[in-house]
C-alpha positions in Angstrom: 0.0 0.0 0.0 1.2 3.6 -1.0 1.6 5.0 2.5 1.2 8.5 1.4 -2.5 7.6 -1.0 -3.6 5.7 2.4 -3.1 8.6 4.4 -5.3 10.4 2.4 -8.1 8.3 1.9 -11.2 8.7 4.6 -12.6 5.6 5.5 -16.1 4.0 7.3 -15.6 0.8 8.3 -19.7 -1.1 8.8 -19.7 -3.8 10.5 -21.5 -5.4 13.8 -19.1 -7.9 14.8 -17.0 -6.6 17.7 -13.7 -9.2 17.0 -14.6 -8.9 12.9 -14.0 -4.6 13.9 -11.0 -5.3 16.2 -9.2 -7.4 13.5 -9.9 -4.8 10.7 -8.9 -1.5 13.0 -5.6 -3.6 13.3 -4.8 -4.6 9.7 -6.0 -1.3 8.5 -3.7 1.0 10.7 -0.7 -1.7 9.6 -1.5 -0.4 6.2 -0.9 3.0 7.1 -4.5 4.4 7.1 -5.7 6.5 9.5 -8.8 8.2 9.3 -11.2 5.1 10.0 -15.0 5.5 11.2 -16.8 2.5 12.6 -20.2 1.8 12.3 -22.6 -0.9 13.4 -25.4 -0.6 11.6 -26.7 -0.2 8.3 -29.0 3.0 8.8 -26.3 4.9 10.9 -24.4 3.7 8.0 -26.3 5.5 5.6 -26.9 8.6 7.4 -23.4 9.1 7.6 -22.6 8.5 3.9 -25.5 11.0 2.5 -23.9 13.7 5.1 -20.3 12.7 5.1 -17.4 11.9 2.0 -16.0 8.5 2.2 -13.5 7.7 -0.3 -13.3 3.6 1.0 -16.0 1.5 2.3 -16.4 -1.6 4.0 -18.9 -2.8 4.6 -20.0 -6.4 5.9 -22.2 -8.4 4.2 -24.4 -9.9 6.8 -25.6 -7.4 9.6 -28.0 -8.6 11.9 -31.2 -7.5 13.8 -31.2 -4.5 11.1 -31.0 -3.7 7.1 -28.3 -6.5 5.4 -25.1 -5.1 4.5 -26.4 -6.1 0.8 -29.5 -3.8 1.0 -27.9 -0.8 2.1 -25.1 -1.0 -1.0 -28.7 -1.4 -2.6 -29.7 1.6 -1.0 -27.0 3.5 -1.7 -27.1 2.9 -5.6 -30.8 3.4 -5.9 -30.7 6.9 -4.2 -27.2 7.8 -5.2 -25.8 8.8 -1.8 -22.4 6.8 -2.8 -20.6 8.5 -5.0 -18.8 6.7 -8.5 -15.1 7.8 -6.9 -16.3 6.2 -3.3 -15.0 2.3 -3.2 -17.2 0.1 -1.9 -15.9 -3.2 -0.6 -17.6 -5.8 1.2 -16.7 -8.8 3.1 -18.4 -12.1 4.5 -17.4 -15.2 5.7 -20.3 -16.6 3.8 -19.5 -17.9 0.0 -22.5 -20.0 -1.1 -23.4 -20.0 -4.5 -26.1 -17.7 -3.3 -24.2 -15.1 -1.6 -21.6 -15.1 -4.2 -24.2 -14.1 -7.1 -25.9 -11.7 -5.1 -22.8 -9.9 -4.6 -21.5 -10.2 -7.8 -24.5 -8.6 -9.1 -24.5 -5.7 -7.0 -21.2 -5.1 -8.6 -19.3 -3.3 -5.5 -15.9 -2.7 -6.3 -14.4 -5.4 -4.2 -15.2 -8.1 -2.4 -12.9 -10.3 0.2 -13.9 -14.1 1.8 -13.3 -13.8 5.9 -10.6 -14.5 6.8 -8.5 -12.5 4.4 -4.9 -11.7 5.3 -2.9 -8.4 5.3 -1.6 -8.8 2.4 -4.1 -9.8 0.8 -6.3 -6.9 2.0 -3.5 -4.7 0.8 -3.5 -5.9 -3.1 -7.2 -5.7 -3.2 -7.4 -2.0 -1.9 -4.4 -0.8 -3.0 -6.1 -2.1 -6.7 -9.1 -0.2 -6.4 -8.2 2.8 -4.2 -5.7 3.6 -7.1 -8.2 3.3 -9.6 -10.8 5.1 -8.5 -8.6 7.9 -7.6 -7.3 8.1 -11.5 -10.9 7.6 -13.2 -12.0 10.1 -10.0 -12.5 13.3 -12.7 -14.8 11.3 -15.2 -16.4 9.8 -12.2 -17.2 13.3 -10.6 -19.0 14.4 -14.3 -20.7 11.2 -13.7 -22.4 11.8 -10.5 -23.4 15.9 -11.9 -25.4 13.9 -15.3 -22.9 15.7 -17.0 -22.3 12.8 -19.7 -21.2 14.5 -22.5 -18.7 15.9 -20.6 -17.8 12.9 -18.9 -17.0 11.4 -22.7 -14.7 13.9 -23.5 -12.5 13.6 -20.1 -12.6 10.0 -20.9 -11.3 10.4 -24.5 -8.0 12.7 -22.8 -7.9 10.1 -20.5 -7.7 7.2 -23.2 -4.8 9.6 -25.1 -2.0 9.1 -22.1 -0.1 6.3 -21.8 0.4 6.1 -18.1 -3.5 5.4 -18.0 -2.8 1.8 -19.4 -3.6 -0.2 -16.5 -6.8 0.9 -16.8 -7.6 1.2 -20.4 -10.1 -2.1 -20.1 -12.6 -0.4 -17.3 -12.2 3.0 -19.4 -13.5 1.4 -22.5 -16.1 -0.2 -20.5 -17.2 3.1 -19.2 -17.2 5.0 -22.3 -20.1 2.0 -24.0 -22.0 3.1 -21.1 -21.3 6.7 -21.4 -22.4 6.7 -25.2 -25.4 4.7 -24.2 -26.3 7.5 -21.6 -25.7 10.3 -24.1 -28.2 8.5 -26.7 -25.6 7.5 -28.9 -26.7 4.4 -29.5 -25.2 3.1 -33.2 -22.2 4.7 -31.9 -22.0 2.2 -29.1 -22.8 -0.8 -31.3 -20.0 0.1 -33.3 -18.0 0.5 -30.5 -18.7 -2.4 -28.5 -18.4 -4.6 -32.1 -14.5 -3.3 -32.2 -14.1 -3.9 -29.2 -15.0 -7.8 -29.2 -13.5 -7.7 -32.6 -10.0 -7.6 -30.6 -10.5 -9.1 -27.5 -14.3 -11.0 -26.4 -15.0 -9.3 -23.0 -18.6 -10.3 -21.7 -19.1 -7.1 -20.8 -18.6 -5.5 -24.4 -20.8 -8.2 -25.8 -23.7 -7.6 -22.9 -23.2 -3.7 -24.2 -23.5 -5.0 -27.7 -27.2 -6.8 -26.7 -28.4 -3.7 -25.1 -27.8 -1.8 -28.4 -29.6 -4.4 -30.5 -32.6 -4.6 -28.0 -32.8 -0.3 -28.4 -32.4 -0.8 -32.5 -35.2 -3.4 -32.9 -32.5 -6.1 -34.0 -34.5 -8.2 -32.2 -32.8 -11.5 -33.7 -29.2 -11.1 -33.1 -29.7 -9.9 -29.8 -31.5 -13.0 -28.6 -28.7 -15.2 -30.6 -25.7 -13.8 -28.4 -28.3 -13.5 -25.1 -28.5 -17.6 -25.5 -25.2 -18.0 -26.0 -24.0 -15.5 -22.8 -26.8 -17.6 -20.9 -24.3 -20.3 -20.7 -21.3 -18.3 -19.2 -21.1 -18.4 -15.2 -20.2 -14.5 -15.1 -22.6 -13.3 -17.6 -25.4 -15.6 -16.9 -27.5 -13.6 -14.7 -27.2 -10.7 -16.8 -28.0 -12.6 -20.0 -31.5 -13.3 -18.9 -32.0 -10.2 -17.3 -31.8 -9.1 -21.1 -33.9 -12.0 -22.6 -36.9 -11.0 -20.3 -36.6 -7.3 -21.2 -36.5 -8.9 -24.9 -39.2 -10.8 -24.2 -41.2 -8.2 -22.3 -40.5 -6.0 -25.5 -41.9 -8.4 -27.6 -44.9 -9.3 -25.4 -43.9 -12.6 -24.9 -45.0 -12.8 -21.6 -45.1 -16.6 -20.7 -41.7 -16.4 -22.1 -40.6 -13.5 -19.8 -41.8 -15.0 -17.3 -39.7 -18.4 -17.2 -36.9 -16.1 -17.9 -37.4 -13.7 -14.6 -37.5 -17.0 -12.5 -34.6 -18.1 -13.5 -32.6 -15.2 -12.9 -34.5 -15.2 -9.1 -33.1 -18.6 -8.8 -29.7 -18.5 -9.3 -30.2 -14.7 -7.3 -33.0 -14.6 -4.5 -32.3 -11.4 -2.8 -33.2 -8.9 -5.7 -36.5 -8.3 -5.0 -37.2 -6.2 -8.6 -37.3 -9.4 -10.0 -39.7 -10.7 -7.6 -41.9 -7.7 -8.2 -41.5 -8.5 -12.0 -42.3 -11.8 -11.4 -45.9 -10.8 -9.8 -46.9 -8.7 -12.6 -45.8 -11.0 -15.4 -47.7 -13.4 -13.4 -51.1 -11.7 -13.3 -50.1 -10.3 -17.3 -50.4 -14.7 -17.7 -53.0 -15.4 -15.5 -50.7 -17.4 -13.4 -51.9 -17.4 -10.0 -50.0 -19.8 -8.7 -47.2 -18.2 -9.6 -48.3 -14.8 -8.6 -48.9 -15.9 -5.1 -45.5 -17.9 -4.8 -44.0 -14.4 -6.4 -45.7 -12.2 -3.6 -44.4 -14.3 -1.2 -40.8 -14.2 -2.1 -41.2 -10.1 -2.4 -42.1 -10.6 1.4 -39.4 -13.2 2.7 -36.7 -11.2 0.6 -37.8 -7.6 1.4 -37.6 -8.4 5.0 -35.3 -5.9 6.9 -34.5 -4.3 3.5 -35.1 -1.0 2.0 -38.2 -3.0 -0.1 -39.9 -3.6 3.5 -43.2 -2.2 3.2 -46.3 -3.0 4.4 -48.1 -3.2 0.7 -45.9 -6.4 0.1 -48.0 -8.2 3.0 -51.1 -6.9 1.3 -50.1 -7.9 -2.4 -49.9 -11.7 -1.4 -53.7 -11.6 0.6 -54.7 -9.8 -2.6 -52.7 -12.5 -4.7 -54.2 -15.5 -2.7 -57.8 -14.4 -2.8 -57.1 -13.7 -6.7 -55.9 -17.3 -6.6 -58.8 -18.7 -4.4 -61.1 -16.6 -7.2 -59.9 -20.2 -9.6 -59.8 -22.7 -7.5 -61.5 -25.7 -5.7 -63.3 -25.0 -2.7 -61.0 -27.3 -0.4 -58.2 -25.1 -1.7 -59.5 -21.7 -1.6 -60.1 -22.4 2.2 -56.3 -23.1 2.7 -55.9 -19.9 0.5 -58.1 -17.8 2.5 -56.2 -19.1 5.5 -52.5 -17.7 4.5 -53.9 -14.3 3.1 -55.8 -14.0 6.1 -52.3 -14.9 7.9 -50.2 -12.6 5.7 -52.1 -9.8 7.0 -51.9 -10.5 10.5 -48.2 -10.4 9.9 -48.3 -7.2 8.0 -50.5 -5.9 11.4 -47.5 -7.1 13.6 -44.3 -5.9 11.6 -46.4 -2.5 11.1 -48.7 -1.6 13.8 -49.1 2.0 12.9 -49.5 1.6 9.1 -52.9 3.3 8.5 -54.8 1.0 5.9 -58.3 1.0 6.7 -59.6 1.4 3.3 -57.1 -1.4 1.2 -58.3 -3.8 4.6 -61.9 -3.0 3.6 -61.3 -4.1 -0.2 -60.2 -6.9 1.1 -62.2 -8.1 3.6 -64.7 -7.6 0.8 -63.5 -9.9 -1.6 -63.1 -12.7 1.5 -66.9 -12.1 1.5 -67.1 -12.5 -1.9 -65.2 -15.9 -1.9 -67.7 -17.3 0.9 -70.5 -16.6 -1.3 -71.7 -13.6 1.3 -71.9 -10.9 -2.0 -74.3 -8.2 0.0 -72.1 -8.1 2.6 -69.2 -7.1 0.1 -71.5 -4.9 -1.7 -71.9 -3.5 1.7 -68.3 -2.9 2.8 -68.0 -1.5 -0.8 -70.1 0.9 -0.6 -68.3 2.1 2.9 -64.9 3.5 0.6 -65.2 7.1 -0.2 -63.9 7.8 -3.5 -61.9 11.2 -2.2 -59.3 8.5 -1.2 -58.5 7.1 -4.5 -55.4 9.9 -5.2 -54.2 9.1 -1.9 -54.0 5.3 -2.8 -51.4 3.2 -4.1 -51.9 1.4 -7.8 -52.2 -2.0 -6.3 -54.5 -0.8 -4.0 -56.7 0.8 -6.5 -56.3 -2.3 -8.8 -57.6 -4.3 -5.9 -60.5 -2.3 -5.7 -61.1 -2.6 -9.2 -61.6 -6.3 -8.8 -63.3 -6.2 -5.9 -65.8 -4.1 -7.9 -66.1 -6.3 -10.7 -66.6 -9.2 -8.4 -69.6 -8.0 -7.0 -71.2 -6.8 -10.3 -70.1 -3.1 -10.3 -68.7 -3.5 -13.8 -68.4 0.3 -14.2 -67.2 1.2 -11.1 -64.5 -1.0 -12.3 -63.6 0.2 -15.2 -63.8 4.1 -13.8 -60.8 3.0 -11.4 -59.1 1.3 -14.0 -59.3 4.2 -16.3 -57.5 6.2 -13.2 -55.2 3.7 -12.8 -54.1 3.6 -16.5 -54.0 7.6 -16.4 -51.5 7.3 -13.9 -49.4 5.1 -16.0 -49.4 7.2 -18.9 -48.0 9.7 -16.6 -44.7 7.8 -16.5 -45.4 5.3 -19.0 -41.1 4.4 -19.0 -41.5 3.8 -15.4 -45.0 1.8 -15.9 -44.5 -0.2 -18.9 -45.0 -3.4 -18.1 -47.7 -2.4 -15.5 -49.4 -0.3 -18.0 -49.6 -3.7 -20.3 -51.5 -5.5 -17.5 -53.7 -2.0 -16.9 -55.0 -2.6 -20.7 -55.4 -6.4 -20.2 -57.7 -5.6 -17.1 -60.1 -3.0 -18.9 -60.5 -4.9 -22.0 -61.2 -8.4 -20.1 -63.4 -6.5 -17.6 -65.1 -4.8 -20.2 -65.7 -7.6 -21.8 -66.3 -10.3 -19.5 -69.0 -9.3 -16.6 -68.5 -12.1 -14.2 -65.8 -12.8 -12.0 -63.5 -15.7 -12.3 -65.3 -17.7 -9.1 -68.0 -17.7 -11.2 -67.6 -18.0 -14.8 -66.8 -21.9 -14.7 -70.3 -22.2 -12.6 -72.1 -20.3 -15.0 -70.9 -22.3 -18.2 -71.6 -25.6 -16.6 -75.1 -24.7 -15.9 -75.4 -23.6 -19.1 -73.9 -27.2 -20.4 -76.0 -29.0 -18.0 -79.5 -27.2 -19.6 -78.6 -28.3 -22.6 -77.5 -24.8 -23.7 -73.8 -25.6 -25.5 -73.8 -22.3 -27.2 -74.3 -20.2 -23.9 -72.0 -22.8 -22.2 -69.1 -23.0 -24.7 -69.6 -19.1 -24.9 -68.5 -18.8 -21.1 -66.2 -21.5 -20.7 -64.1 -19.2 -23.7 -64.7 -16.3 -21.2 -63.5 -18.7 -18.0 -60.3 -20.2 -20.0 -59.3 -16.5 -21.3 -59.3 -15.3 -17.3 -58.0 -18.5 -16.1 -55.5 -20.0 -19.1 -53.5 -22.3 -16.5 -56.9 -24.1 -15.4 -56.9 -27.9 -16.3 -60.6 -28.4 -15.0 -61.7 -25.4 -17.8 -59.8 -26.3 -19.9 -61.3 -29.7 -20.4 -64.4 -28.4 -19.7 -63.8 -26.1 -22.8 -62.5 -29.2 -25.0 -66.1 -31.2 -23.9 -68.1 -27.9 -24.9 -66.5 -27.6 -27.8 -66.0 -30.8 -29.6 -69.7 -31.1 -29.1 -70.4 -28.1 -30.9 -68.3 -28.7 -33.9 -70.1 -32.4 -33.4 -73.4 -30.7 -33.9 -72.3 -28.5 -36.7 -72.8 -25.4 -34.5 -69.2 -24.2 -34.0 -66.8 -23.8 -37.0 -63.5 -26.5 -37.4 -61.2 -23.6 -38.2 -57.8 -22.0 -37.4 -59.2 -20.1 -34.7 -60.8 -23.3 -33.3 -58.1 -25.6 -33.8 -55.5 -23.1 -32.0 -57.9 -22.6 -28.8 -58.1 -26.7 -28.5 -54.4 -26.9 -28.8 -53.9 -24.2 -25.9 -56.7 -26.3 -23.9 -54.6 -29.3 -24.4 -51.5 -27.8 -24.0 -52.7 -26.6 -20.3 -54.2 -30.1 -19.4 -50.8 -31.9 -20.7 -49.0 -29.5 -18.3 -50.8 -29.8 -15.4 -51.7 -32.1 -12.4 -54.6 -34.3 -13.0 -57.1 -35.8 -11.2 -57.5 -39.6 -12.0 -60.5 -38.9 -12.8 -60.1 -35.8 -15.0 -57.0 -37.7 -16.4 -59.4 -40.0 -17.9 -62.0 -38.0 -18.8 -59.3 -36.1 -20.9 -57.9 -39.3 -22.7 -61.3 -40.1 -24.2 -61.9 -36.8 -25.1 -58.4 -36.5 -26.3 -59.6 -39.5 -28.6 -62.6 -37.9 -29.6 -61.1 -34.4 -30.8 -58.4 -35.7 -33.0 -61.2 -37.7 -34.9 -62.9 -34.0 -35.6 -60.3 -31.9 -35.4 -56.7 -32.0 -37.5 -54.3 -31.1 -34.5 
């Protein structure tokens, strides 16, 4: 370590362990440093840094009874209290596979496995403290949004020869920095010379963002599948396939995609929140619920830890208790109903009357009690819809169209889609399932508890129009439904049968959906046989 750089670099040292502290105040002074802060916890942590100049942190990676060392680097980034020139180094004595991606994916400019040794504690600082102190000018432009400027410096800096060393980070920087200026062809240009001399992942990741902003759709899903496959680029490879997918509406697709990424990386909760809204975007409510529930076990002493997230899985369990059986909407009912107790608990001052009512209405709802939800309906004012939150508006949509209040539905979805439109970057994928809810809600009068009833009524009276009518309504609400969808391959093969129903394209691509669902799911024995004869029948009317 340069004895005369360490003396000038200010450091905070956040960590909770008393002997993990003791061990660090000793190596760091051997290095020569001397103006060292300690801190235990992560908010005192970040207070300090958004009043104070740090030009080192480190910062462990596991803090307990408080905000994890990994959600207040989080923190930090998403609110821009750390500046570019400010290293950030964290350590743990953890190195699953889990930890190590999470990490990793944060990107912090170092990070050290306990126990680490002197020396080695003095290569990896001395590496980045040196850096950052050389890139410091173009980093400073950075932090100001002053990009343009920021490209120039980096040019000068690209001209002298003693900059070497850190050519490959400056090239990285200036992709980025052409990216954030809006030169986009420039950067593909750029980032193709670049791999044309030496295949960095990160250059080639650059290269995929360009395509995706050009509309070359194509290449940038070839060199996504092939990055897919690399260790170090692997999370950020489908990252980029679902924003592909997402682009192209391919939402089913997007959606495998997001759930990978979560599983080789738990802790970022955006993707869980993804996740939730690519489910409902599906009609997945299975996986919706599963996906609210992750936001809720990851956001836990995080920056993400909000009371809403409780909410969002009772409203996701009650829209998944809307499709299913009635032994398993009671075990439903049960966790939403236990979710909220918890959100009561962490929160006991969180003032949700109104989102409670919603819900407590649509619990009505499920037990078949609709005047009483009509009732606790009719209790909202509608002076609080400004002050409430999109999911809780969307909630009360539903709850609305549950009970038969089509229009009041579709009033609060047109507020809710306004709101999108406001910031429609921000709210694009949101503003996709906005649209989805006002057209099927427009369309399709009943709720999804009740649909299926309806059409086998219908199919019970004899009436297979009226029934095969509503079972198309039921399977476009509830796609992923095995007991619809056969219902739906029954109802229909009896119509084309009967010469009422036409043996088309259209037709032939709404049986092979049907079948696609019930070949995917988990049968009954009994609906397992039912579907083989059927199975039998439709292929002797229908060329599939």
């Amino acid at each position: 370590m340069n004895t005369q750089l360490a003396q000038q670099i200010r450091v905070l040292i956040v960590d909770d362990q008393i002997l993990a502290k003791g061990y660090l105040k000793y190596t760091m002074e051997e290095l020569g440093f001397q103006d060292i802060s300690y801190i235990d916890s992560a908010e005192e942590a970040r207070r300090t840094i958004s009043e104070s100049n740090f030009d080192l942190v480190v910062c462990a990676y596991d803090l307990k009874e408080e905000k994890e060392g990994y959600f207040l680097y989080e923190q930090l980034k998403a609110h821009q209290l750390l500046p570019l020139a400010t290293a950030f180094v964290f350590i743990s004595a953890d190195t699953t596979a889990e930890i190590v991606h999470s990490i990793v994916e944060l990107q912090p400019d170092e990070f050290l496995a306990k126990p680490f040794s002197v020396s080695e504690l003095d290569k990896r600082l001395s590496r980045v403290l040196v850096r950052k102190q050389s890139l410091k000018p173009i980093y400073t432009l950075m932090d100001a949004n002053a990009f343009p400027a920021a490209l120039e410096e980096l040019e000068r800096f690209l001209t002298e020869p003693k900059n070497a060393e850190f050519f490959p980070l400056a090239l990285r920087i200036k992709g980025e920095l052409l990216m954030l200026c809006g030169r986009t062809h420039e950067a593909e240009d750029f980032y193709q010379a670049i791999i044309n001399v030496q295949d960095f992942t990160w250059a080639r990741l650059g290269l995929i963002r360009c395509y995706i902003e050009l509309d070359k759709d194509d290449e940038a899903e070839k060199l996504i599948l092939r990055l897919a496959f690399q260790p170090d680029a692997m999370l950020s490879a489908y990252d980029l396939l679902t924003a592909l997918q997402i682009k192209q509406q391919a939402f089913d697709d997007a959606l495998e995609s997001v759930n990978l990424a979560s599983g080789i990386s738990p802790r970022n909760v955006h993707r869980h929140k993804k996740a939730v809204t690519l489910s409902r975007l599906t009609h997945d409510y299975e996986m919706q619920f599963d996906a609210a529930k992750r936001v809720v076990k990851y956001a836990k002493h995080s920056i993400h830890d909000k009371p809403e997230n409780y909410l969002n899985v009772a409203r996701a369990g009650i829209d998944f208790a809307m499709t299913a059986d009635t032994k398993e909407t009671q075990v439903l009912v049960h966790q939403a109903k236990d979710f909220i107790r918890q959100m009561k608990s962490a929160f006991p001052k969180a003032q949700l009357d109104s989102e409670l009512t919603v819900i407590n209405a649509r619990l009505y709802y499920l037990d078949d009690e609709t005047e009483k939800a009509k009732n606790l309906l009719g209790q909202l004012s509608n002076e609080t819809w400004e002050q409430e939150s999109t999911e809780a508006l969307m909630d009360r949509a539903k709850a609305f169209h549950e009970v038969g209040l089509q229009e009041h539905a579709l009033a609060i979805l047109d507020t809710i889609e306004q709101r999108c439109l406001a910031d429609e970057q921000e709210n694009n994928l949101l503003l996709h399932y906005v649209k989805q809810e006002k057209f099927e809600k427009s369309t399709i009068a009943h709720s999804p508890k009740a649909l299926n009833n309806i059409a086998v009524a219908y199919y019970h009276q004899g009436n297979t129009q009226q029934a095969l009518h509503a079972f198309r309504q039921a399977f476009t609400v509830m796609p992923k439904n095995p007991a619809i969808a056969i219902n739906l391959i029954q109802t229909t093969a009896t119509e084309i049968r009967a010469q009422r129903a036409s043996n088309n394209a259209a037709t032939r691509e709404l049986l092979y959906n049907c079948m696609t669902t019930v070949e995917t799911a988990t049968l009954t024995d009994e609906q397992q046989e039912r579907y083989q004869k059927l199975k039998k029948t439709v292929r002797t009317l229908v060329d599939i």
